[in-house]
N, C-alpha and C positions, 0 to 999 in steps of 0.2 A: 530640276525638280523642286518643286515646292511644299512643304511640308509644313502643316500648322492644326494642330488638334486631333492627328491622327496615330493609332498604334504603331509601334516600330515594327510590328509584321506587319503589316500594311501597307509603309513605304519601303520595307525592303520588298515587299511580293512586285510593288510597283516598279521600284528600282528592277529590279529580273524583268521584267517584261519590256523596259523599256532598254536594256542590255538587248535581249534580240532585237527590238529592232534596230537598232545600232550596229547588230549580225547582218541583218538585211539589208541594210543599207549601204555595209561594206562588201555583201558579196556581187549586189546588183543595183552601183547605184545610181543609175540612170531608170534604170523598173524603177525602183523603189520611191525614186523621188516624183515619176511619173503614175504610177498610183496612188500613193499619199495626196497627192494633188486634186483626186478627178473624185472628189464628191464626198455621198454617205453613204456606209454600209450597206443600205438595201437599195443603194443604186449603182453599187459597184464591186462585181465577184471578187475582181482582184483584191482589193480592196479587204474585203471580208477574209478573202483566203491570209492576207498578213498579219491581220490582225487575232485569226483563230492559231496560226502560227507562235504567234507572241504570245500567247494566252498560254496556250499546251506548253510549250518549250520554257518561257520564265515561269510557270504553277511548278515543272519536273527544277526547275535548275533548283528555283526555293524550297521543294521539301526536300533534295537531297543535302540540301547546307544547314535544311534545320535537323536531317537526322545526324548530320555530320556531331551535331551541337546539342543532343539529347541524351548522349551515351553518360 
């Protein structure tokens, strides 16, 4: 990851998104690397479905580490 003029929630929400798919990729990863491969978003469901995956799953991982971090 590359980081240069951005808030540190920012590249930690990015850091959590790119953790699942890192998920993804270890639990299937012949899919995973066979969909990442075939295209863009609005030309490929599978595609769409990992990446709305990664969105849901790193947005919950990050507020639960920021509530962790607010008390």
């Amino acid at each position: 990851m590359f980081v240069d003029n951005r808030q540190l929630k920012d590249v930690l929400r990015t850091f959590c998104h790119e953790l699942v798919h890192h998920s993804q990729h270890i639990t299937d990863p012949d899919g995973f690397l066979a969909v990442n491969k075939a295209g863009k978003l609005g030309e490929n469901d599978q595609l769409t479905l990992l990446e709305t995956d990664a969105y849901s799953r790193g947005n919950v991982l990050f507020r639960k580490w920021t509530e962790t971090y607010s008390k």
